[in-house]
C-alpha positions in Angstrom: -12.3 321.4 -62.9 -12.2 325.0 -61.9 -15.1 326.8 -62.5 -15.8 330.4 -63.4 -17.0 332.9 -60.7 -20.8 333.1 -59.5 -22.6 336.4 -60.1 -24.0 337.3 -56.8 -27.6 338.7 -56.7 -29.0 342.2 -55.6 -29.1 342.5 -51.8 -27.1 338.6 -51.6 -25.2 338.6 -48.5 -21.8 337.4 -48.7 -18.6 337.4 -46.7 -15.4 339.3 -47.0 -13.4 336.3 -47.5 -16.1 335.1 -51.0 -16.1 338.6 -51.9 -11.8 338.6 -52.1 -12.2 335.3 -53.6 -15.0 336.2 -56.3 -12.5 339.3 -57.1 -9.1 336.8 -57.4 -11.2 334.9 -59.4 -12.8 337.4 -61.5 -8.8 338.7 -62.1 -7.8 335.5 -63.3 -10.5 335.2 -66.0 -9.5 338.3 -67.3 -5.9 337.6 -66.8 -6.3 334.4 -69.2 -8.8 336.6 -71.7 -6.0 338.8 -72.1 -3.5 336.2 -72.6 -5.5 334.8 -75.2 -6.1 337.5 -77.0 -2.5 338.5 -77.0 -1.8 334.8 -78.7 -5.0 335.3 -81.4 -3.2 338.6 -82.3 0.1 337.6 -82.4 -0.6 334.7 -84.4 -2.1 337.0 -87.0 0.2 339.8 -86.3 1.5 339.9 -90.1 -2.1 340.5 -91.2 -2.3 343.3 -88.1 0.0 344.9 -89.7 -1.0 344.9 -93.4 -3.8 346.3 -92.0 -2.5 349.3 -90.3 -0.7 350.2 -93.3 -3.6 350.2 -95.8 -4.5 354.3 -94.8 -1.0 355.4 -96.4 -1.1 356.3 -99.8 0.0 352.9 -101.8 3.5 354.5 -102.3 4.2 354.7 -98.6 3.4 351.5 -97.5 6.8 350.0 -97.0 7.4 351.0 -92.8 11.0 351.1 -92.1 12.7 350.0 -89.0 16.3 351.8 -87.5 16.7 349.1 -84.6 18.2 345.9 -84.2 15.0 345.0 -82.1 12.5 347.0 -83.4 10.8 344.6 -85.4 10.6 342.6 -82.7 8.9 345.1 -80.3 6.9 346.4 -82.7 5.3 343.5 -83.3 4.8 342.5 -80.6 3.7 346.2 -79.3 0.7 345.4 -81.9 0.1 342.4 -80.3 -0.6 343.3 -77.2 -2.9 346.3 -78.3 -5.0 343.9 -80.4 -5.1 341.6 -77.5 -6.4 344.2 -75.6 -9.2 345.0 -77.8 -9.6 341.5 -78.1 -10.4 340.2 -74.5 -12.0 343.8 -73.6 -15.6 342.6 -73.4 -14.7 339.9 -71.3 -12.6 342.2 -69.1 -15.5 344.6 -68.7 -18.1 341.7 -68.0 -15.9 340.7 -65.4 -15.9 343.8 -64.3 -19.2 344.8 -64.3 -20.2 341.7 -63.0 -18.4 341.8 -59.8 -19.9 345.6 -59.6 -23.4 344.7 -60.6 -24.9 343.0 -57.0 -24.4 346.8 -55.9 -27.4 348.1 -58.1 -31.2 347.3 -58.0 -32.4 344.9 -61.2 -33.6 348.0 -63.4 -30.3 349.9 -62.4 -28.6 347.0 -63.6 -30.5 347.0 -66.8 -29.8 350.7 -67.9 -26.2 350.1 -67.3 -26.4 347.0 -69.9 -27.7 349.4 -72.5 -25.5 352.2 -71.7 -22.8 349.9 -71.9 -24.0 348.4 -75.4 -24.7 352.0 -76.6 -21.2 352.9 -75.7 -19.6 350.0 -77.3 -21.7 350.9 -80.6 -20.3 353.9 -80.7 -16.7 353.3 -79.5 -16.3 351.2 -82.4 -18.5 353.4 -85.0 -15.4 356.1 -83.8 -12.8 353.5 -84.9 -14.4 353.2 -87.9 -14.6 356.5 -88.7 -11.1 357.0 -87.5 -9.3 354.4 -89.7 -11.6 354.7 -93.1 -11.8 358.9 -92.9 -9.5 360.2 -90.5 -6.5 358.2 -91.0 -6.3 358.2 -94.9 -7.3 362.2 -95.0 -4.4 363.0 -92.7 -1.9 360.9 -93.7 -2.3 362.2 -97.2 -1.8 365.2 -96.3 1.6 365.1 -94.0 2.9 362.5 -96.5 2.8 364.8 -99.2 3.6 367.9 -97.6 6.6 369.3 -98.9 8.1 366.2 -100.9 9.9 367.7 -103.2 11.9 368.8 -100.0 12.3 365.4 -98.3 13.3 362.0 -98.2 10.2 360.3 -96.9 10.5 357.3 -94.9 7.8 356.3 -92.6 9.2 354.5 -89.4 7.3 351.7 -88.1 6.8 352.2 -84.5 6.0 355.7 -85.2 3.7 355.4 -87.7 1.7 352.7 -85.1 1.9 354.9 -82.5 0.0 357.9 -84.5 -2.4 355.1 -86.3 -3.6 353.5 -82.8 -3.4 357.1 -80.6 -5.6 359.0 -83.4 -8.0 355.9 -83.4 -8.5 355.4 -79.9 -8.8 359.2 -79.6 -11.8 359.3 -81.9 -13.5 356.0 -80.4 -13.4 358.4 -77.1 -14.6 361.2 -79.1 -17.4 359.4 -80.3 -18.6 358.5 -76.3 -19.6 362.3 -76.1 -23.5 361.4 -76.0 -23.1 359.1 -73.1 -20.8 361.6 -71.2 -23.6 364.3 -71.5 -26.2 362.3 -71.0 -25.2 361.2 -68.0 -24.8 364.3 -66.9 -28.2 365.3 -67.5 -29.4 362.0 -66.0 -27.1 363.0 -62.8 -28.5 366.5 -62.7 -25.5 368.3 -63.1 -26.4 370.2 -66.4 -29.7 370.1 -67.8 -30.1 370.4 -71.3 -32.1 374.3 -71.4 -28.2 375.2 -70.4 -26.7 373.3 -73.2 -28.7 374.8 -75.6 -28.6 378.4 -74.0 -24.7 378.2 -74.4 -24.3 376.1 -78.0 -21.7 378.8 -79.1 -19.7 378.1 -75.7 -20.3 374.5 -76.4 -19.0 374.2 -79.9 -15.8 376.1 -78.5 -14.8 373.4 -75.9 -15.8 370.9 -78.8 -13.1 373.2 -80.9 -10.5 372.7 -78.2 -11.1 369.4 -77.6 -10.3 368.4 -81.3 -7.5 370.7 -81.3 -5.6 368.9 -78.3 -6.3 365.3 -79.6 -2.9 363.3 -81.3 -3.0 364.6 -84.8 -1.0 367.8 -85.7 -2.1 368.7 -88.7 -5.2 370.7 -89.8 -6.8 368.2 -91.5 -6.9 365.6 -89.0 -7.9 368.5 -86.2 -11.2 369.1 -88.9 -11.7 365.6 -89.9 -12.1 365.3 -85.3 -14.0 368.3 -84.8 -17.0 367.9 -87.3 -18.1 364.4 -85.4 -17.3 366.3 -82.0 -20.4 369.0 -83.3 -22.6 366.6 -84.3 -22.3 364.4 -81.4 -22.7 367.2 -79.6 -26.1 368.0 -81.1 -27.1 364.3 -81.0 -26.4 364.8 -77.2 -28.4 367.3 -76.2 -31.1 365.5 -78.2 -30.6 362.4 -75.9 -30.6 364.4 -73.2 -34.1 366.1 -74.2 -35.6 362.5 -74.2 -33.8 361.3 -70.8 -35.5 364.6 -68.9 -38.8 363.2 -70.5 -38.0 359.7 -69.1 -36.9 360.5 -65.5 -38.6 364.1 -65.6 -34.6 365.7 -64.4 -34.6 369.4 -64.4 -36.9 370.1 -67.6 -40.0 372.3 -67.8 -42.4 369.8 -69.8 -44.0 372.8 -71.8 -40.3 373.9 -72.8 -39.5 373.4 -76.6 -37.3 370.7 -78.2 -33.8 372.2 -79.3 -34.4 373.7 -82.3 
């Protein structure tokens, strides 16, 4: 019986040859976690769907298809992305493990809870982008000049939009740990971040303005998350200077 890859230790010596092996084997586990989760998805692909059509106003809800495969691949399409979201955690604990031997034991501790901190949010982000963003903006472009048009949604490209502006605000929603880590790094301390807010709450105006979602109401619904995650940031920083004393006068004030 085959079995799964040992973690090495911190400072374990071990050859080329086991560390190739550990890596082929790490591969195949996620390899067979992906596989998997592609068959868990596609076996409740129907449902997938239903799902990804709830956020369209109840009139709307019947996705059309133009191709003789389309169905097919679109399907499918969903499949795979589910599958992917699906066998993620293993992938990254794969991952990570093969990485971890690198770092000392505490090192490898605040990399767990970053990790767990960024999962929490990736998938408070999803949230927030299916139950407010999706519904606000599809609303809006649905019902935008109707009495003009003959609306018919098309499947794939309706998908496409759904899962882009979902993932997009999962990222968005990893702001704290990009700053922070920044802080923790050294490269910006946080006295700079809150010297230039107004220059920060620009490039958190640009940010919202180039992610998928045309439409004003999407681009708002991005950017007030994107402000307060910015604030919540620079908070988080405050307390990591405090932790690991980086680049912060003690007697300076919290951010106001």
């Amino acid at each position: 019986m085959a079995r799964l890859p040992r973690r090495l230790r911190y400072g374990e010596e071990a050859t080329l040859v086991e560390h190739l092996d550990e890596l082929r084997s790490r591969i195949i586990v996620s390899l067979a976690a992906l596989g998997a989760g592609f068959g868990v998805a596609y076996a409740f692909h129907h449902r997938l769907l239903h799902w990804l059509e709830q956020p369209l106003p109840a009139e709307r809800r019947h996705l059309v298809t133009l191709g003789v495969a389309e169905p097919f691949l679109t399907s499918i399409w969903v499949s795979i992305w589910a599958g992917l979201a699906l066998a993620l955690p293993i992938v990254l604990w794969q991952l990570w493990s093969f990485l971890a031997p690198a770092f000392q034991e505490h090192a490898q501790r605040l990399v767990a809870g970053l990790v767990l901190f960024a999962t929490a949010l990736l998938v408070a982000g999803i949230a927030f982008g299916y139950l407010v963003v999706l519904p606000a903006a599809l609303h809006f472009l649905t019902n935008y000049d109707s009495s003009q048009f003959t609306i018919l949604i098309r499947a794939r490209d309706y998908i496409s939009f759904a899962i882009g502006v979902m993932v997009a605000v999962g990222i968005v929603f990893e702001l704290p740990i990009f700053v922070v880590a920044l802080v923790r790094l050294g490269v910006v301390p946080t006295r700079t971040l809150r010297r230039n807010r107004r220059l920060g709450y620009f490039v958190v105006a640009v940010i919202a303005v180039v992610l998928p979602g045309v439409d004003p109401v999407t681009t708002t619904l991005e950017m007030v998350p994107l402000m307060a995650l910015y604030e919540l940031s620079i908070w988080l920083g405050v307390l990591v200077e405090r932790r690991w004393g980086t680049l912060r006068d003690p007697l300076e004030p919290l951010p106001e």
